[in-house]
C-alpha positions in Angstrom: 47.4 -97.6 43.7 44.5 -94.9 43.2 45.4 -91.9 43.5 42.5 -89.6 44.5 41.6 -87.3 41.9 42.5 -83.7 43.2 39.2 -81.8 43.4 39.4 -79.2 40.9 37.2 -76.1 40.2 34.9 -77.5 37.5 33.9 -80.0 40.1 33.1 -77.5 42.8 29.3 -76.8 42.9 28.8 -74.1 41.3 25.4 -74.1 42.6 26.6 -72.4 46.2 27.3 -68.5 46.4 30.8 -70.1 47.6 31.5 -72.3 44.6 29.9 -69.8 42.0 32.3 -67.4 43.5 35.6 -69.9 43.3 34.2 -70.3 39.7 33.8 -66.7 38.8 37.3 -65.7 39.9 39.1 -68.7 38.1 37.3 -67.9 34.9 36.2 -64.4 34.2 39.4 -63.5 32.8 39.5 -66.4 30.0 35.6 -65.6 29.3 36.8 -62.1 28.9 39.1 -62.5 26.9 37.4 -64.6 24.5 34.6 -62.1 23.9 36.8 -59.0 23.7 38.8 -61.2 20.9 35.2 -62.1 19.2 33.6 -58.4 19.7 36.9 -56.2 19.5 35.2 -54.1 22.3 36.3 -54.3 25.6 33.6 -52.7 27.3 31.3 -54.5 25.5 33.1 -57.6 26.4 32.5 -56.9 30.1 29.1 -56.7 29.6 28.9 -60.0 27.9 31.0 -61.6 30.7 27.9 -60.6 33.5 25.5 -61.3 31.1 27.3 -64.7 31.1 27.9 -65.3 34.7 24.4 -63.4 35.7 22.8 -66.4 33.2 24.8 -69.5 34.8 23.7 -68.2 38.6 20.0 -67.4 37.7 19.7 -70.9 35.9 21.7 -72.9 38.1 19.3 -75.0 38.9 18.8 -75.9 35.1 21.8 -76.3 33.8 23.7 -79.7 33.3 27.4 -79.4 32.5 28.7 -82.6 31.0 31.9 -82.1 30.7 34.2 -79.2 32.5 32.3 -76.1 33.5 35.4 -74.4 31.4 34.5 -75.3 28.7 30.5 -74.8 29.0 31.9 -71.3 30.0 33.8 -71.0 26.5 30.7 -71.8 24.3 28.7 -69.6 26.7 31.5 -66.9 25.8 31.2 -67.7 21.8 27.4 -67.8 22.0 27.2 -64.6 23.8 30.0 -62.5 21.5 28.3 -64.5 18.2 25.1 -62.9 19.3 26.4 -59.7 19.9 27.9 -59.3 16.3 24.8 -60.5 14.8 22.7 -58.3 16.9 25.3 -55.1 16.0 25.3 -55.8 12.4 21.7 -56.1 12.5 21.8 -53.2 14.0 23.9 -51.1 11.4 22.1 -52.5 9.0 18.5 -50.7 10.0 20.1 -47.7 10.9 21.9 -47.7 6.7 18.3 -48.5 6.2 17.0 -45.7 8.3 19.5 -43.5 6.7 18.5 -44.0 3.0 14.8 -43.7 3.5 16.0 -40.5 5.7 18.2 -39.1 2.4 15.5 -40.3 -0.2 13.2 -38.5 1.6 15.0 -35.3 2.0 15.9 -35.6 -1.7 12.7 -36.1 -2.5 11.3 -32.8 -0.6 14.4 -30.9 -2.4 13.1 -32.5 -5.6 9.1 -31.5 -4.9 10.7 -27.8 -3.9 12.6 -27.5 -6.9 10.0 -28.6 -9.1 7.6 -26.5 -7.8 10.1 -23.2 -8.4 10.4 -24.8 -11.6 6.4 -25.0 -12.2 6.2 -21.1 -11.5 8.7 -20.0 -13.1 7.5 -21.7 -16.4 4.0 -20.2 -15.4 5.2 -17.0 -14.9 7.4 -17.1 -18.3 4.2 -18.7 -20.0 2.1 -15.8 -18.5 4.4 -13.2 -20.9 3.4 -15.0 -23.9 1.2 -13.3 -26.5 -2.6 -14.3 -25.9 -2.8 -17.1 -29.1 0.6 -18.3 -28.3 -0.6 -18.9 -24.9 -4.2 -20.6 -25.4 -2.0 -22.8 -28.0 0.7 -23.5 -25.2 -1.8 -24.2 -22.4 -3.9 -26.4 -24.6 -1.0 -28.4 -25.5 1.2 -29.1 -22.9 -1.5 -28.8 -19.9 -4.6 -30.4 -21.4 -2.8 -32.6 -23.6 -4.2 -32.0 -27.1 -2.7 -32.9 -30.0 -2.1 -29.7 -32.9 -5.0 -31.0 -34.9 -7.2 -30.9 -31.6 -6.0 -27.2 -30.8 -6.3 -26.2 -34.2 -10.4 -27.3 -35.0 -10.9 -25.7 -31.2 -9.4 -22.4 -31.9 -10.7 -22.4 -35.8 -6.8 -22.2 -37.2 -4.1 -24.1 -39.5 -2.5 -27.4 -37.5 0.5 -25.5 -39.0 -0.2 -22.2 -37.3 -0.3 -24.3 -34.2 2.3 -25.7 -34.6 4.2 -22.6 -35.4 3.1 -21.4 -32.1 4.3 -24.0 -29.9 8.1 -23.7 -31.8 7.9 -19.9 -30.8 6.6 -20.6 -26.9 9.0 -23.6 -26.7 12.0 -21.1 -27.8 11.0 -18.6 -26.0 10.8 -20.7 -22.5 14.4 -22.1 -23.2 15.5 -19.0 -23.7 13.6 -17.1 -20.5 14.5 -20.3 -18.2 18.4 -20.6 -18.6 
């Protein structure tokens, strides 16, 4: 009338090098295959499988497999490869993050070099400029007065200033291209 229940695998004890080992050869290549599916990596997927299997031996003590110890083994498997994508996209994403503040940074030393070329050669075309044109220029654009300003200091017409700013202006567009 009963039949007894053929002992299968999952009911093996696990918890013996012998049953661990029984274990380990009839599932490694499903557990495989599952994470080289989820991670598209084969070596990778290796890895994950002893990660796996290293886990279940070190914690066999702990662990308490309701139902088949395939399909703990599958969820293991997902777990482990779910991990491993969040972990690599995690992973791309600092080293794009990395990489920007690497390029901003580079721009930004081109950008400081360039300005400074910039600075001296606008100095050094500035430097060619009669004397009043100069004083009017310098007042102006690196003190930051206003004509009327320029014009009481250097006892002379706001237009005159003005005047002389139009020439320097020209004259640095022209000298800078």
């Amino acid at each position: 009338m009963f039949k007894r229940k053929e002992r299968h695998i999952d009911e093996l004890d696990f918890k013996t090098v012998e049953g661990f080992e029984k274990a380990y050869n009839q599932y490694w290549r499903l557990i495989y295959r599952l994470c080289q599916q989820y991670t598209d990596d084969a070596e990778n997927a290796k890895e994950l499988v002893q990660e796996i299997f290293e886990s279940l031996w070190k914690n066999r003590h702990k662990v308490n497999i309701d139902r088949s110890l395939e399909n703990y083994l599958v969820k293991a498997a997902k777990l482990k490869a779910f991990q491993f994508i969040r972990n690599k996209v995690s992973r791309r994403e600092k080293i794009q993050e990395e990489a920007f503040h690497l390029e901003k940074a580079s721009n930004d030393t081109e950008h400081l070099v360039n300005l400074n070329a910039l600075t001296e050669q606008v100095a050094a075309i500035v430097s060619r400029l009669p004397n009043q044109a100069k004083k009017v220029y310098l007042m102006s654009r690196e003190q930051g007065l206003n004509n009327k300003e320029i014009a009481t200091q250097l006892s002379i017409s706001p237009k005159t200033v003005e005047n002389h700013l139009t020439k320097s202006l020209n004259y640095l567009r022209q000298n800078l291209l």
